[in-house]
C-alpha positions in Angstrom: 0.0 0.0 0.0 1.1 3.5 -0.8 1.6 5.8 1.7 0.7 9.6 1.8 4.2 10.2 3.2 7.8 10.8 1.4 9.0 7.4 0.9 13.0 9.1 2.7 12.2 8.7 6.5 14.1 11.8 6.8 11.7 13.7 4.7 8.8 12.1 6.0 9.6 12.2 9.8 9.8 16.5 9.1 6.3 15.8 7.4 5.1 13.7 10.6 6.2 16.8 12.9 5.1 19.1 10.6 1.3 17.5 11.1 1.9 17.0 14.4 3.4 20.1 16.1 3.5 18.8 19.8 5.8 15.8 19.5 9.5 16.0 19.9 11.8 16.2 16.5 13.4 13.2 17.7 10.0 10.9 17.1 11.7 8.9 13.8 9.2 8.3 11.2 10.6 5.1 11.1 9.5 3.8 14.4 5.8 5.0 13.7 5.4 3.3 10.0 3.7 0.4 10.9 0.9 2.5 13.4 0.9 4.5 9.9 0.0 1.7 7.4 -3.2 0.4 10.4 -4.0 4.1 10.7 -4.5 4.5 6.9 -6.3 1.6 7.3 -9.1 2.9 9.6 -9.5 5.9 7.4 -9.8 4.2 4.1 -12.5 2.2 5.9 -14.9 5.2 6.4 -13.8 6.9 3.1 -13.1 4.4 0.8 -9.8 3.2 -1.1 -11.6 5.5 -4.1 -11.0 8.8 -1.8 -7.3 7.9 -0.5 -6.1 6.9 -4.4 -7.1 10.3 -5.4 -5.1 11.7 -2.3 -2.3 9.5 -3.1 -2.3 10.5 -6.7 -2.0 14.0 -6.0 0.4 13.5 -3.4 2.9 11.6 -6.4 2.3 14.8 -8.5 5.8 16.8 -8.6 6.0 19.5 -5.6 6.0 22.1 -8.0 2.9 21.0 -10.2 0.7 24.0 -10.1 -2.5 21.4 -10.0 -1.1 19.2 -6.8 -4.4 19.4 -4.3 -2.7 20.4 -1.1 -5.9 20.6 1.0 -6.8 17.1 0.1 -3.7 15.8 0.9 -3.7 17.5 4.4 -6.9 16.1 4.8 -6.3 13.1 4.2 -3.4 12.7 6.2 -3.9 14.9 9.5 -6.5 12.1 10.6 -3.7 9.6 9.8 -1.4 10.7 11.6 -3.0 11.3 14.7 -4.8 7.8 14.4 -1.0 6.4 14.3 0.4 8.7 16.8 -2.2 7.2 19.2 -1.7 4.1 19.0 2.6 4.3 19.0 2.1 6.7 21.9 1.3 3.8 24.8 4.2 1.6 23.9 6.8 4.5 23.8 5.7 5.5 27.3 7.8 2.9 28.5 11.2 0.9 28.3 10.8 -2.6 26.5 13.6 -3.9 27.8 15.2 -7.4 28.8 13.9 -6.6 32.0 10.5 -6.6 31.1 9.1 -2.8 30.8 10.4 -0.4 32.6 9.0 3.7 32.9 11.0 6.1 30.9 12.7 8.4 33.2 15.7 10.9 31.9 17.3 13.8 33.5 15.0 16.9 34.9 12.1 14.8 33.2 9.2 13.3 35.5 6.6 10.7 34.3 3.5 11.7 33.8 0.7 10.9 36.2 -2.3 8.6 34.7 -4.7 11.1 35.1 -2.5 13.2 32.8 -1.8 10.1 30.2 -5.3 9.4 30.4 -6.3 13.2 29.7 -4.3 13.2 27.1 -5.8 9.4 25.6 -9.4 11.2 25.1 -7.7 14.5 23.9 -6.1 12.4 21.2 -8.9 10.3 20.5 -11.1 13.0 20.1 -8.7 15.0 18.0 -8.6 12.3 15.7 -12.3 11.8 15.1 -12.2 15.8 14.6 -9.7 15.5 11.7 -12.3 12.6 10.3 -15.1 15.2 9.9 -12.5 17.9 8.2 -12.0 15.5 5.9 -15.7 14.5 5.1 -16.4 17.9 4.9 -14.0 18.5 3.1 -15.0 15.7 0.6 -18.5 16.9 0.7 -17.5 20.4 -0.5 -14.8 19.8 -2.5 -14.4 16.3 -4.2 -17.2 15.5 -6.9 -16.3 11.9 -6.9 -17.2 11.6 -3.3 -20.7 11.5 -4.2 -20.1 8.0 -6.2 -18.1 6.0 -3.3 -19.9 3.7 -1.2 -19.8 5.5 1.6 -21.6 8.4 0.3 -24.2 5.8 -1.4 -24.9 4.1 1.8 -26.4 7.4 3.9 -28.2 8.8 1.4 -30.3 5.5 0.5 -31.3 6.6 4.1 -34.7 8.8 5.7 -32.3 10.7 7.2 -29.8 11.5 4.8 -27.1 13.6 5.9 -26.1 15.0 9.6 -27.7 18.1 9.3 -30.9 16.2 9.2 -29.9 14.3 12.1 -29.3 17.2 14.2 -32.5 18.5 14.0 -34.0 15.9 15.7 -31.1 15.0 17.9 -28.1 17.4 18.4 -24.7 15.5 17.3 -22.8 18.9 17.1 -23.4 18.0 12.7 -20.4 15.4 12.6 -20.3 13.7 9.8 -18.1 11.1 11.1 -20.4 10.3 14.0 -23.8 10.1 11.1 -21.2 7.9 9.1 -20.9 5.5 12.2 -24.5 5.4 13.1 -26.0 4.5 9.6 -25.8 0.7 10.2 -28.0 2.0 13.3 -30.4 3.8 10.9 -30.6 0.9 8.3 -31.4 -1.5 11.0 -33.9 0.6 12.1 -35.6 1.3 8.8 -35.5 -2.6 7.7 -36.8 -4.2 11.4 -38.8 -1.9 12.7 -40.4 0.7 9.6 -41.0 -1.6 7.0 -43.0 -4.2 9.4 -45.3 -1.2 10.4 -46.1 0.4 7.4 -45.7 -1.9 5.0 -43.3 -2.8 2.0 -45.4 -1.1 -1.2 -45.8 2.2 1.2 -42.0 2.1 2.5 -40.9 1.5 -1.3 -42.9 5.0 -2.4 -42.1 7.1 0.5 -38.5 6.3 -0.2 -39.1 7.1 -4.0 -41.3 10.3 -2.8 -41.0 11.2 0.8 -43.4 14.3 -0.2 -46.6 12.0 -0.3 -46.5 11.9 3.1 -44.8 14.1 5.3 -45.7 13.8 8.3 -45.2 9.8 8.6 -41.7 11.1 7.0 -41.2 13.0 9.8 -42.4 10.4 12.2 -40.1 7.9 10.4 -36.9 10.0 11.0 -37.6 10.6 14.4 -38.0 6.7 15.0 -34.7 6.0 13.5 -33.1 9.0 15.4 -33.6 7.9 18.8 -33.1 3.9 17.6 -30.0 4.4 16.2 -28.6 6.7 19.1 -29.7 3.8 21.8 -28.0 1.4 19.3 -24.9 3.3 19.1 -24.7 3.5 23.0 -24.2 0.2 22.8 -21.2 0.0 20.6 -19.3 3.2 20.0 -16.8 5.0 21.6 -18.0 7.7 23.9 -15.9 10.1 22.3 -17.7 10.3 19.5 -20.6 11.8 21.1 -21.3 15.2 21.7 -20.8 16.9 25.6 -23.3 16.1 27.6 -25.0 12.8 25.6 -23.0 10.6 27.9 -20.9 11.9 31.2 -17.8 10.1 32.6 -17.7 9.6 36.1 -14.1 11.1 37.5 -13.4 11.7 41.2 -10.9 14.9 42.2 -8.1 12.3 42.5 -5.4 11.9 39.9 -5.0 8.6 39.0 -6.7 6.7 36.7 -8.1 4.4 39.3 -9.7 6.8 41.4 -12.4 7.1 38.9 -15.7 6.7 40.4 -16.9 3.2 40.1 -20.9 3.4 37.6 -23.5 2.3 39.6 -25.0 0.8 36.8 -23.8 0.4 33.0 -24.4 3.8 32.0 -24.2 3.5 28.3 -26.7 1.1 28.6 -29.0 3.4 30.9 -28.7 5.7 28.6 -29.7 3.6 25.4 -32.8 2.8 27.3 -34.0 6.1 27.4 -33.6 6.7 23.9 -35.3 3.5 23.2 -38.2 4.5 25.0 -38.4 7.4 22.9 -38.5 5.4 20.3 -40.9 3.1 21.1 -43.4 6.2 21.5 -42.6 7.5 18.4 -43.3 3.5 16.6 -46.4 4.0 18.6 -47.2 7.4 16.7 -45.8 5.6 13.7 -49.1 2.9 14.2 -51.8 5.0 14.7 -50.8 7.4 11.5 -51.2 3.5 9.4 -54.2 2.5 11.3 -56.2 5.8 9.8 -54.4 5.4 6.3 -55.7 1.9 6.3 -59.4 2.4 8.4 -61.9 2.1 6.0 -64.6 4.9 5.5 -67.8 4.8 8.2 -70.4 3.3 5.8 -73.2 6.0 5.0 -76.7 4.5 5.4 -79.3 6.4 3.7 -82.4 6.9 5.6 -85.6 5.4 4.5 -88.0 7.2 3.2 -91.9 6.3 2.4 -94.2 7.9 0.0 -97.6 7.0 -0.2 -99.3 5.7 -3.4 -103.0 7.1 -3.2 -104.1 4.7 -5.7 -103.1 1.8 -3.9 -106.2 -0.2 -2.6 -104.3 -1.8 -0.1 -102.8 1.0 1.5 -104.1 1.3 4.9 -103.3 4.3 7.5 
């Protein structure tokens, strides 16, 4: 696999530092290739090979070639090297040595405390899924061809289409990333729970026209807002999700293990309440079909009687 960095480690440890301004010069390129090749991994898995070829392309294209795409190179390759950063950063912490592992402690340097290295984790983890939504935006806006991969193709089959749709029903602070991630949520939604309630030949034309009915449309999304996000609970990091969606529980102390102990599972907690929501709205969902589908009060006409005068067996 090609990589978006200079193939000299030289060169391509300045382009590493370059990216990431707070490590130390001394961090060899070298040392960090293979967390590179898994981090470029994990991107081309949201955005396709299609996406990173075209970065990669650009990126072969002589320095001085008026047409080289800088922007989506750096967008392509901040995410990357911040995905591989995090994951070389844990094993330099300490000494593999004969010994077994030993902390890393120089001269006038002190290690850092968990709560510090643990800080720093979520800081890193969250910078990274940052750098992720750059980059779809910046696909979005930019690339033409992003609208063909199957990433794109896979949302907008959807109700809810794109983030911004999302986030009017549910705040996710519009990260496209975080939309990306729960569209298997959506899906799942849409195929166990929709289709069974309103049927396939009515699910088949709202998809082709959502205008014919709007407000099961709107119903619809709502359903598959508050499903997906109690699915998600379930399975993605917490760091994807917005402030305030899902709190940790730290204590004053400064170690990792002082961390207050969850009285419950709270990611799980928290799905339920979102599945109740959902559950009201696939109620709403129900009664919407049941008057679609209720059949017109028959009229009964009332009976009327007019007398024949000339009939001999009329009697009053």
């Amino acid at each position: 696999m090609k990589l978006l960095f200079n193939s000299d480690d030289t060169l391509a440890t300045a382009e590493l530092k370059e990216l990431l301004g707070f490590i130390d010069a001394d961090i060899k390129f070298a040392n960090i290739r293979s967390k590179i090749i898994t981090a470029t991994n994990d991107v081309i898995a949201v955005v396709g090979k299609e996406m990173y070829d075209l970065a990669v392309l650009e990126y072969e294209k002589a320095p001085e070639a008026e047409n080289k795409n800088k922007d989506l190179i750096f967008s392509m390759r901040n995410p990357i090297a911040i995905q591989a950063y995090r994951l070389f950063a844990p094993h330099n912490d300490l000494s593999h040595t004969n010994k077994g592992r030993l902390n890393r402690l120089e001269d006038k340097e002190k290690t850092a405390f968990e709560w510090m290295i643990d800080k720093d984790d979520k800081a890193l983890e969250k910078s990274y899924y940052r750098a992720m939504d750059d980059l779809i935006m910046y696909l979005e806006s930019s690339i033409e061809a992003w609208e063909e991969t199957e990433a794109y193709k896979k949302t907008h089959s959807l109700f809810i289409s794109t983030a911004n749709e999302f986030d009017d029903i549910f705040p996710i602070g519009n990260s496209r990333l975080l939309f990306l991630k729960l569209a298997p949520g959506i899906r799942r939604c849409e195929d166990n729970n929709i289709k069974a309630r309103i049927g396939e030949a009515l699910y088949t034309s709202l998809k082709e026209d959502p205008s014919t009915n709007k407000d099961l449309v709107k119903k619809i999304k709502e359903a598959c807002v508050y499903s997906s996000m109690a699915w998600a609970m379930r399975r993605l990091s917490v760091q994807l999700f917005p402030e305030g969606v899902l709190q940790g529980f730290v204590s004053e102390r400064m170690t990792i293990n002082a961390k207050k102990a969850p009285e419950y599972n709270e990611p799980y907690a928290v799905a339920h309440y979102f599945e109740a929501d959902a559950k009201e709205i696939f109620k709403e969902i129900e009664t919407i079909i049941y008057q679609l589908n209720k059949l017109p009060d028959e009229v009964i006409e009332p009976i009327t009687f007019n007398p024949d005068s000339n009939d001999k067996f009329l009697s009053t």
